[in-house]
KEGUPA-475725 format. One record per residue (C-alpha): x, y, z; residue in three letters. Coordinates in pm, whole numbers, plus 50000, padded with zeros to 5 digits. Example, Ala and Ser with C-alpha at 12.3 -4.5 7.8 and 13.67 -1.06 7.14 Angstrom:
2
{nuse {51230,49550,50780},'ALA'}
{nuse {51367,49894,50714},'SER'}
***
This chain:
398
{nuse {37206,12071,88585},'UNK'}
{nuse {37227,12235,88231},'UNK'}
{nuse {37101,12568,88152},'UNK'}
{nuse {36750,12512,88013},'UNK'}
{nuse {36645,12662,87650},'UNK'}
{nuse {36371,12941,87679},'UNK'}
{nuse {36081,13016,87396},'UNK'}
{nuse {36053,13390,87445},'UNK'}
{nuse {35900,13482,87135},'UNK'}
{nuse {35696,13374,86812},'UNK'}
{nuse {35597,13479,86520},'UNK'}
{nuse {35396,13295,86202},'UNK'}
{nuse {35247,13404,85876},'UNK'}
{nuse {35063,13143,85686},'UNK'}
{nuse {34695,13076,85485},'UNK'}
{nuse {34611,13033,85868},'UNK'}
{nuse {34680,13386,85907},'UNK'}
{nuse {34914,13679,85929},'UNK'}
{nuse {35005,13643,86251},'UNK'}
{nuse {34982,13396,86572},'UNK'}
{nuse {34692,13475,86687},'UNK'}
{nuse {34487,13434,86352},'UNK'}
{nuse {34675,13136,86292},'UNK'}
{nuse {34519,13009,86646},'UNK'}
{nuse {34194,13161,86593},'UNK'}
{nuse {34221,12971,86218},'UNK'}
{nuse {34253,12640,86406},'UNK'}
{nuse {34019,12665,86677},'UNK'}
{nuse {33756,12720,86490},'UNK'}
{nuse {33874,12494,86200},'UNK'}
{nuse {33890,12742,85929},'UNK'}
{nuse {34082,12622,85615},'UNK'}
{nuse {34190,12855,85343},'UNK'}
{nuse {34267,12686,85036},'UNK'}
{nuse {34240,12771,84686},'UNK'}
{nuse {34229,12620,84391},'UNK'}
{nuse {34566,12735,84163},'UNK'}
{nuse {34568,12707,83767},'UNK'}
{nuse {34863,12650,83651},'UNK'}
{nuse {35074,12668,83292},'UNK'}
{nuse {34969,12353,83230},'UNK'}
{nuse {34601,12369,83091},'UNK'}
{nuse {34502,12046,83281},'UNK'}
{nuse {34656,12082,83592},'UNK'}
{nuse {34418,12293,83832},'UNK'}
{nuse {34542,12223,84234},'UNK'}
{nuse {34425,12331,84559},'UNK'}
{nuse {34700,12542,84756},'UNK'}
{nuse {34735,12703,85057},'UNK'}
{nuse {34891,13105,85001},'UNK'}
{nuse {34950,13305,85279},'UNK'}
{nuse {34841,13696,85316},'UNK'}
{nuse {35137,13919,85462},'UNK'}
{nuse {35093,14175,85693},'UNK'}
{nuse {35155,14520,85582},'UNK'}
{nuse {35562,14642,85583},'UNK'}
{nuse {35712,14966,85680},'UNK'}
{nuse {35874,15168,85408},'UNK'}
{nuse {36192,15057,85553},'UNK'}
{nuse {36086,14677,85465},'UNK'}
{nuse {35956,14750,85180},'UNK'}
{nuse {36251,14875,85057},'UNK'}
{nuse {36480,14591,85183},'UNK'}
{nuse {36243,14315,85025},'UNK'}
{nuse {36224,14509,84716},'UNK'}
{nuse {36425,14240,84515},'UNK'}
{nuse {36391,13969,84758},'UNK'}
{nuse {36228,13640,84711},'UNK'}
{nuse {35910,13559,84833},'UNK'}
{nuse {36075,13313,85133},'UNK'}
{nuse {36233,13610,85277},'UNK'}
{nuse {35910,13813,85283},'UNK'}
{nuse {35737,13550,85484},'UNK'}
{nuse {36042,13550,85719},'UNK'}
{nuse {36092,13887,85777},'UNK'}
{nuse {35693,13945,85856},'UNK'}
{nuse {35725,13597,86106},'UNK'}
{nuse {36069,13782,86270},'UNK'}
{nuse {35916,14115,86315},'UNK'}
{nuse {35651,13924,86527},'UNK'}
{nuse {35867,13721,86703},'UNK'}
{nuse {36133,14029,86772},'UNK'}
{nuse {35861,14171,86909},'UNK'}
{nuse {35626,13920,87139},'UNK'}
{nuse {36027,13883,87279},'UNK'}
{nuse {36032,14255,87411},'UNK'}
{nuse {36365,14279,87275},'UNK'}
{nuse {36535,14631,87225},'UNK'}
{nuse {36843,14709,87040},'UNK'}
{nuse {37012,14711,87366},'UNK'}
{nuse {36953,14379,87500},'UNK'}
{nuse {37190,14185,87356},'UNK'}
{nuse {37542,14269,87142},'UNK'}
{nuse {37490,14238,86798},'UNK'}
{nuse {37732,13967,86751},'UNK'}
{nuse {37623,13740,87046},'UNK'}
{nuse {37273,13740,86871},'UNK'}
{nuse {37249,13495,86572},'UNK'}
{nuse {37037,13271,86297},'UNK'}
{nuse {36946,12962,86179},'UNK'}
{nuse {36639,12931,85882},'UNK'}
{nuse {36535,12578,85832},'UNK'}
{nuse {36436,12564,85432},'UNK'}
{nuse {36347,12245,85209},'UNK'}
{nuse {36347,12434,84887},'UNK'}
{nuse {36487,12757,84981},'UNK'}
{nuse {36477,13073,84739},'UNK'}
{nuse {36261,12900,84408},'UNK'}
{nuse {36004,13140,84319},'UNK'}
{nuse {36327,13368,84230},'UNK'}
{nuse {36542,13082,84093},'UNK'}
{nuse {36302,12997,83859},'UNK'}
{nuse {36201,13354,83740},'UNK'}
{nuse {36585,13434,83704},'UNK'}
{nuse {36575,13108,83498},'UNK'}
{nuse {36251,13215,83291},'UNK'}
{nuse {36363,13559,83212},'UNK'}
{nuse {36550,13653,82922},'UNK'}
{nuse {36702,13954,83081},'UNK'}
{nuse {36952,13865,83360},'UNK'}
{nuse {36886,14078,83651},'UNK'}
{nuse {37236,14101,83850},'UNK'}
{nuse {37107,14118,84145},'UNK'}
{nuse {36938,13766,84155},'UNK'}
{nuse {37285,13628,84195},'UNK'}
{nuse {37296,13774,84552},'UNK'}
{nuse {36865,13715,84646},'UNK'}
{nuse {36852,13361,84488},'UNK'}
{nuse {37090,13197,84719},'UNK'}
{nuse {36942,13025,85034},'UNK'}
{nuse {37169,13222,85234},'UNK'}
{nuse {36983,13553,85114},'UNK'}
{nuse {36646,13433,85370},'UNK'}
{nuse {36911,13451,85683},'UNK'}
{nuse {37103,13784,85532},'UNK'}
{nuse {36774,13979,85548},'UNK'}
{nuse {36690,13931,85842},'UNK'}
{nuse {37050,14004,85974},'UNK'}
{nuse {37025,14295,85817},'UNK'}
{nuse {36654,14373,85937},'UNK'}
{nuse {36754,14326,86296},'UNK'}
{nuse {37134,14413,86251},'UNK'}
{nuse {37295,14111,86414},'UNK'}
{nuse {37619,14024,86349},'UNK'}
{nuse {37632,13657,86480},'UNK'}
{nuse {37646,13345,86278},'UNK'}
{nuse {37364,13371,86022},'UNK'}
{nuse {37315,13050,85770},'UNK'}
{nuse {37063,12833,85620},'UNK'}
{nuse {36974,12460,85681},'UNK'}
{nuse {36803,12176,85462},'UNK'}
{nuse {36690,11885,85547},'UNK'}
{nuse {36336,11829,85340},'UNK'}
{nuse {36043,11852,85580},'UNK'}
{nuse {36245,11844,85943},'UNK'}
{nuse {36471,12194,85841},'UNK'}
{nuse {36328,12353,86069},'UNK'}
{nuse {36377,12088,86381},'UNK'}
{nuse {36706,12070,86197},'UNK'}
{nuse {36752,12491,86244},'UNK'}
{nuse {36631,12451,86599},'UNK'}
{nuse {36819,12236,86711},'UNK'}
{nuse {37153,12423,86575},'UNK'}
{nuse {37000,12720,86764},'UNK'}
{nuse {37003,12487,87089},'UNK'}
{nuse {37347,12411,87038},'UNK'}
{nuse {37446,12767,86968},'UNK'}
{nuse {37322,12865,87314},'UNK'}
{nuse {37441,12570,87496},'UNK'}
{nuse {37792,12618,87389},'UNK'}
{nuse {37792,12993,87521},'UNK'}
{nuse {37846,13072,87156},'UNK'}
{nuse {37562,13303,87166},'UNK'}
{nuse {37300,13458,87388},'UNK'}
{nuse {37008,13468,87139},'UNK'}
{nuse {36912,13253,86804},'UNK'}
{nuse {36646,13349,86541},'UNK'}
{nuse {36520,13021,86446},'UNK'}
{nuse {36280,12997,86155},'UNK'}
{nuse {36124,12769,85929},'UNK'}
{nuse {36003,12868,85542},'UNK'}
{nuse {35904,12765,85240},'UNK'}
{nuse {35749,12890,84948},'UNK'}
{nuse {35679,12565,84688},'UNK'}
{nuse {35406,12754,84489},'UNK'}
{nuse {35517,12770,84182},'UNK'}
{nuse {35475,12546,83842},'UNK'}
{nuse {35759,12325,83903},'UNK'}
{nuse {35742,12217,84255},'UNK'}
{nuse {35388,12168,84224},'UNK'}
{nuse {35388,11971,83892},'UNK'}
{nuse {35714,11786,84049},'UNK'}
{nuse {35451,11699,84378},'UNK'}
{nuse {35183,11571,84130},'UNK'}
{nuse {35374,11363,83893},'UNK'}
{nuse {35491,11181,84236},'UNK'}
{nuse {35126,11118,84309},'UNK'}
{nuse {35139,11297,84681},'UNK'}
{nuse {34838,11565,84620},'UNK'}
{nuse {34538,11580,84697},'UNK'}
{nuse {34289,11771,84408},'UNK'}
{nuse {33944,11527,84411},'UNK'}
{nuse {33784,11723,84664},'UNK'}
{nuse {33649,12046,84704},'UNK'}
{nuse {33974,12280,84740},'UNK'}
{nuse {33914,12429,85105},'UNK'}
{nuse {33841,12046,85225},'UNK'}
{nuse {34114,11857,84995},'UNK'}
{nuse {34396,11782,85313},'UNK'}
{nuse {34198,11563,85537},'UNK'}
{nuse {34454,11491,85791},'UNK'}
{nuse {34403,11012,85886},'UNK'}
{nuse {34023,11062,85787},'UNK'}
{nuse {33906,10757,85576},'UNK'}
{nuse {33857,10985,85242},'UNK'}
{nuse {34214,11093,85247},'UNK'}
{nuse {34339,11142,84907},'UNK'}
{nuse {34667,11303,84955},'UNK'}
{nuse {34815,11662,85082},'UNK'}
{nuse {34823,12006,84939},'UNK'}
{nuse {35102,12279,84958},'UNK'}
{nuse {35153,12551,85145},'UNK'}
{nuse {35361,12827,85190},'UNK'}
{nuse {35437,13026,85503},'UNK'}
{nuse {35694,13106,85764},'UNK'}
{nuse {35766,13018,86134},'UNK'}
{nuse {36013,13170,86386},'UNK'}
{nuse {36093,13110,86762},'UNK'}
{nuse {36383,13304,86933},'UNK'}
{nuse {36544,13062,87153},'UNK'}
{nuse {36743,13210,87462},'UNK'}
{nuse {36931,13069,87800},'UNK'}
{nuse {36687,13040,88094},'UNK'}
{nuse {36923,13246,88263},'UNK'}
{nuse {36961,13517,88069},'UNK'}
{nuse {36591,13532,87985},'UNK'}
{nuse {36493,13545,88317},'UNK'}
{nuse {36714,13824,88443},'UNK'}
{nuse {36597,14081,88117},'UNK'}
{nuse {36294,13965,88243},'UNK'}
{nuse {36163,13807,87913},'UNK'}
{nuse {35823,13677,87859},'UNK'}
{nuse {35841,13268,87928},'UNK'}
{nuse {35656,13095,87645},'UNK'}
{nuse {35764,12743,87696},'UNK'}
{nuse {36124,12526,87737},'UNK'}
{nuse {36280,12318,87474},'UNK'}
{nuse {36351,12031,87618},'UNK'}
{nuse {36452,11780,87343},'UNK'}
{nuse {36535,11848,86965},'UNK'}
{nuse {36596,11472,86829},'UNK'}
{nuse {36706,11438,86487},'UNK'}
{nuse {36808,11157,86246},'UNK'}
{nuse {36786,10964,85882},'UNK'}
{nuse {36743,10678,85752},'UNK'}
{nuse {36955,10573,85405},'UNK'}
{nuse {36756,10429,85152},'UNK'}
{nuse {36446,10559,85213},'UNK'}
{nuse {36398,10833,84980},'UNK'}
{nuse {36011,10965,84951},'UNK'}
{nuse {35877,10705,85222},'UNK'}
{nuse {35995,10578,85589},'UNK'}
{nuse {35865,10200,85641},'UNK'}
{nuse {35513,10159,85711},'UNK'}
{nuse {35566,10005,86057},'UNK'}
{nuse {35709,10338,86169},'UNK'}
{nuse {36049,10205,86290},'UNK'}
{nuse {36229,10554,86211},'UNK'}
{nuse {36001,10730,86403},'UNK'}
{nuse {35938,10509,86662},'UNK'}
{nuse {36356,10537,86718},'UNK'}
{nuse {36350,10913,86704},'UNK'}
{nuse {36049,10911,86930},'UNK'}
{nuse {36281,10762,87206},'UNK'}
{nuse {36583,10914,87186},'UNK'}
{nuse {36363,11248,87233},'UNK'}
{nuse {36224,11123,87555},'UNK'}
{nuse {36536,11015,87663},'UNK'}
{nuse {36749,11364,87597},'UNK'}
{nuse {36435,11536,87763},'UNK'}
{nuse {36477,11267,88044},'UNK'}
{nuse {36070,11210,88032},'UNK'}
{nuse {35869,10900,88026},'UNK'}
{nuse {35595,10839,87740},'UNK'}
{nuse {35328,10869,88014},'UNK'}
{nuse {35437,11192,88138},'UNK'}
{nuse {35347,11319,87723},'UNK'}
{nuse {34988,11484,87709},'UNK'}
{nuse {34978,11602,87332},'UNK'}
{nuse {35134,11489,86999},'UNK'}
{nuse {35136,11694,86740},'UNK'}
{nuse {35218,11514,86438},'UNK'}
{nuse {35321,11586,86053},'UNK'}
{nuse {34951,11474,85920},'UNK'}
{nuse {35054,11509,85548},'UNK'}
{nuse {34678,11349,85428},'UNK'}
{nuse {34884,11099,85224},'UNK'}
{nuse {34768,10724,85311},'UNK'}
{nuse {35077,10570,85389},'UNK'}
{nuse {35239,10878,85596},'UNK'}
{nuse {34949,10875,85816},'UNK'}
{nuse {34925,10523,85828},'UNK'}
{nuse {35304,10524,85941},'UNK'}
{nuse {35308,10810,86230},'UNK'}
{nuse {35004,10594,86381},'UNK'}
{nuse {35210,10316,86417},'UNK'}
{nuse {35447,10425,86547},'UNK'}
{nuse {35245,10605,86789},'UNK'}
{nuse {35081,10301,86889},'UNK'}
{nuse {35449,10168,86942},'UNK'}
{nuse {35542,10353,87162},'UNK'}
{nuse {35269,10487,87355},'UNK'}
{nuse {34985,10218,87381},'UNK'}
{nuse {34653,10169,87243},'UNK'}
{nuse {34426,10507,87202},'UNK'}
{nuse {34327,10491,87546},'UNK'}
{nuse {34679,10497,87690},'UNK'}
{nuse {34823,10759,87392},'UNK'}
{nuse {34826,11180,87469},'UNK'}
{nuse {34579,11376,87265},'UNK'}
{nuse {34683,11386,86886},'UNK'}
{nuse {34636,11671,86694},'UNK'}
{nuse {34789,11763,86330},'UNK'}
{nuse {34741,12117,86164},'UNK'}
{nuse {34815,12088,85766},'UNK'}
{nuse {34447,12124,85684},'UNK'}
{nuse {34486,12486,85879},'UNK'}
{nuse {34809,12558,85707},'UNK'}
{nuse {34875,12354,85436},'UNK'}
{nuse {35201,12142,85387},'UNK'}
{nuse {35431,12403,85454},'UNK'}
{nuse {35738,12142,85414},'UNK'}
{nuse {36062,12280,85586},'UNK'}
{nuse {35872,12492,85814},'UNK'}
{nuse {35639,12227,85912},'UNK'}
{nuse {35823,12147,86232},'UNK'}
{nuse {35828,12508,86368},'UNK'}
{nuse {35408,12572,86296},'UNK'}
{nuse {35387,12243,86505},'UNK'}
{nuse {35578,12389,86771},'UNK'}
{nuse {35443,12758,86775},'UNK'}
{nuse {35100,12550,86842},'UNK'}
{nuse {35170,12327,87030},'UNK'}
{nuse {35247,12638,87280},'UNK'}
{nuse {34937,12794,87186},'UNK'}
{nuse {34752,12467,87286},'UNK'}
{nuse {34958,12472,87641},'UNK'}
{nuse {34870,12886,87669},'UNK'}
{nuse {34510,12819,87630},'UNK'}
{nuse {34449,12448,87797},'UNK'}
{nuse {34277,12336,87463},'UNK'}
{nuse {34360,12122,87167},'UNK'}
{nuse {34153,12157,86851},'UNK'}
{nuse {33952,11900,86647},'UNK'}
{nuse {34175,11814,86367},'UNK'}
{nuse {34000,11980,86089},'UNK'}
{nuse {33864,11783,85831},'UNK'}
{nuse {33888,11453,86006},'UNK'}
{nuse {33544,11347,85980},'UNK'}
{nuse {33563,10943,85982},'UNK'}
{nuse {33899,10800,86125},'UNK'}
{nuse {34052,10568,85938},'UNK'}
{nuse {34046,10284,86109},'UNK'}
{nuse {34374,10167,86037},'UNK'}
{nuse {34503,10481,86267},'UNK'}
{nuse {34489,10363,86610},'UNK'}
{nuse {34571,10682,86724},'UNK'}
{nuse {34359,10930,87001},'UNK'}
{nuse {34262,11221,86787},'UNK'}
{nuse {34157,11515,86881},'UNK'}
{nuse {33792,11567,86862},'UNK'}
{nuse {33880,11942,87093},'UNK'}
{nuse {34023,11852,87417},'UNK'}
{nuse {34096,11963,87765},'UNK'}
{nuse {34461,12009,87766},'UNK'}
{nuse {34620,12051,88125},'UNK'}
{nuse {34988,12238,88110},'UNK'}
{nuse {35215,11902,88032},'UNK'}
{nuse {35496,11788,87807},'UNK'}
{nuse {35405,11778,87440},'UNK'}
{nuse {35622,11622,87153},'UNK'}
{nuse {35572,11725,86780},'UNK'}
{nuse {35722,11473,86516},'UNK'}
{nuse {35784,11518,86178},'UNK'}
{nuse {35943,11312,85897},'UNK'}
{nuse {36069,11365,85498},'UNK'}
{nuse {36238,11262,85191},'UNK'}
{nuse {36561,11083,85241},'UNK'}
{nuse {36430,10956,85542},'UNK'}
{nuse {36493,11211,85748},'UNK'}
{nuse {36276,11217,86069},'UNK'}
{nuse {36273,11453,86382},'UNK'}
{nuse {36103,11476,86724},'UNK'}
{nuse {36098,11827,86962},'UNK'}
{nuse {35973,11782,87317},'UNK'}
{nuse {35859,12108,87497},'UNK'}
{nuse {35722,12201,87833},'UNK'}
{nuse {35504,12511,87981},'UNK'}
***
């Protein structure tokens, strides 16, 4: 039998909150935080989701000091994570510890004020590459194992765990950093998301992201950070580490053609659905919760409940579905991760939230929302799909 993957720790910082528990607290009770952003343009006003970070020592202060905003969110999400872990300095060598960051659009608020400026600063052309989000926290927590940085749109961060997995697997390394990021507010991205007709701004800004309710008129951006530390069951268990959950499945894969849409029956997800059940070696009726991507757009939540309904069964026969953008916006690359982080919360607490702002399901979405629900300690899968037809699906356990 293969060494199972451990969750030891987590950390999150989001418009949910600066930390875990806010960010639970945030969903429980339904509690959205968005805000409505003018931008350069004097017609385009849009709702966004910004996150608060936690105060930093003087010694993080100074190490962000020219850093982007991506690695700011990061290193407050680590810090948390380092730390629900009970790791010490001792615990592991430095270079049998490493890090994977899953970003869609990396480094931008730098990239574009490095392009904006008149006056070069030199050091952007070390803190606007996407390797700079990984080299700070190396540096932060002074490991000396493989550090890089993955993309693949809104799955990078299924895409970073599941290199983490690997890592571990392999007896490359004892411990991975995973985390997921992004940081998309700023006047490009957001004028790049609303020329291609994806956001939602009709609607009062703290309600805009209504998750497969009838009155869905899009999504709105987010930016935050999410990071597990992954570890070897064995190793875990003889520091003694605190057992959050077990990765059981990280299924990943694409789909050529598709570049801003997966077909409306679902069939990408439906295929990544099942070869996630079958790594994890579980049936679809031993699943209790799905936590899925819930973008607010019509034809991505029109898609995932297809494909639900494919696989599962009609809403009687489906797990409890839950979705959490309208908590923490659409945090792209890192949307995988604040799925995962939780769905363990969910599992901690035997509870699954209402899915804020879904009101009136569509009817369309055969799918068994969550109106808050009973959750006993069971299998949960959280799927996620993105440009270029990438699509991913992570199965954990208690």
């Amino acid at each position: 039998m293969k060494n199972s993957i451990i969750i030891t720790g987590v950390g999150s910082v989001s418009a949910g909150g600066k930390n875990i528990e806010e960010l639970w607290q945030s969903a429980f009770q339904g509690r959205a935080k968005a805000e409505l952003c003018h931008f350069k343009k004097e017609d385009l006003a849009l709702p966004v989701y910004r996150s608060e970070l936690p105060n930093f020592s003087k010694k993080d202060q100074h190490l962000l000091r020219q850093a982007d905003r991506t690695a700011q969110l990061l290193l407050a999400a680590g810090r948390e994570a380092w730390e629900v872990a009970q790791l010490i300095e001792s615990t592991y060598s430095a270079d049998r510890i490493g890090i994977v960051i899953g970003s869609s659009r990396g480094p931008v608020m730098l990239q574009e004020e490095h392009a904006d400026s008149w006056k070069k600063k030199p050091s952007s052309a070390v803190y606007s590459t996407g390797s700079s989000m990984a080299g700070i926290l190396a540096t932060a927590f002074s490991i000396e194992g493989p550090s890089f940085v993955v993309a693949s749109t809104c799955t990078s961060g299924a895409t970073a765990l599941a290199m983490g997995e690997q890592l571990i697997r392999s007896g490359e390394l004892d411990l991975v950093l995973v985390g997921g990021v992004d940081a998309p507010l700023t006047d490009s991205i957001l004028e790049q998301y609303e020329a291609a007709g994806v956001l939602a701004h009709q609607q009062e800004s703290s309600a805009a992201l209504r998750p497969f309710d009838c009155d869905r008129a899009g999504t709105v951006l987010g930016e935050g950070a999410a990071v597990v530390l992954l570890e070897s069951e064995k190793l875990a268990l003889k520091r003694q580490a605190p057992i959050l959950g077990k990765l059981k499945a990280v299924a990943l894969q694409s789909h050529p053609g598709r570049r801003a849409s997966l077909d409306l029956n679902g069939t990408a997800l439906q295929q990544v659905l099942k070869k996630s059940l079958e790594q994890s070696k579980l049936d679809a009726k031993s699943i209790q919760s799905l936590h899925l991507h819930g973008t607010g757009t019509k034809q991505n939540d029109l898609t995932e409940s297809h494909a639900v309904q494919a696989i599962f069964g009609k809403p009687s026969q489906q797990p409890i579905v839950w979705a959490n953008k309208a908590i923490t916006g659409h945090v792209l690359g890192a949307s995988p991760l604040f799925q995962l982080i939780l769905a363990l919360k969910t599992m901690q607490y035997g509870w699954v939230p209402a899915i804020t702002h879904c009101h009136h399901l569509d009817p369309a979405c055969k799918i068994r929302i969550s109106r808050g629900e009973a959750l006993a300690g069971a299998p949960a899968i959280c799927l996620n799909s993105g440009f270029w037809g990438n699509v991913s699906s992570i199965v954990i356990e208690p």
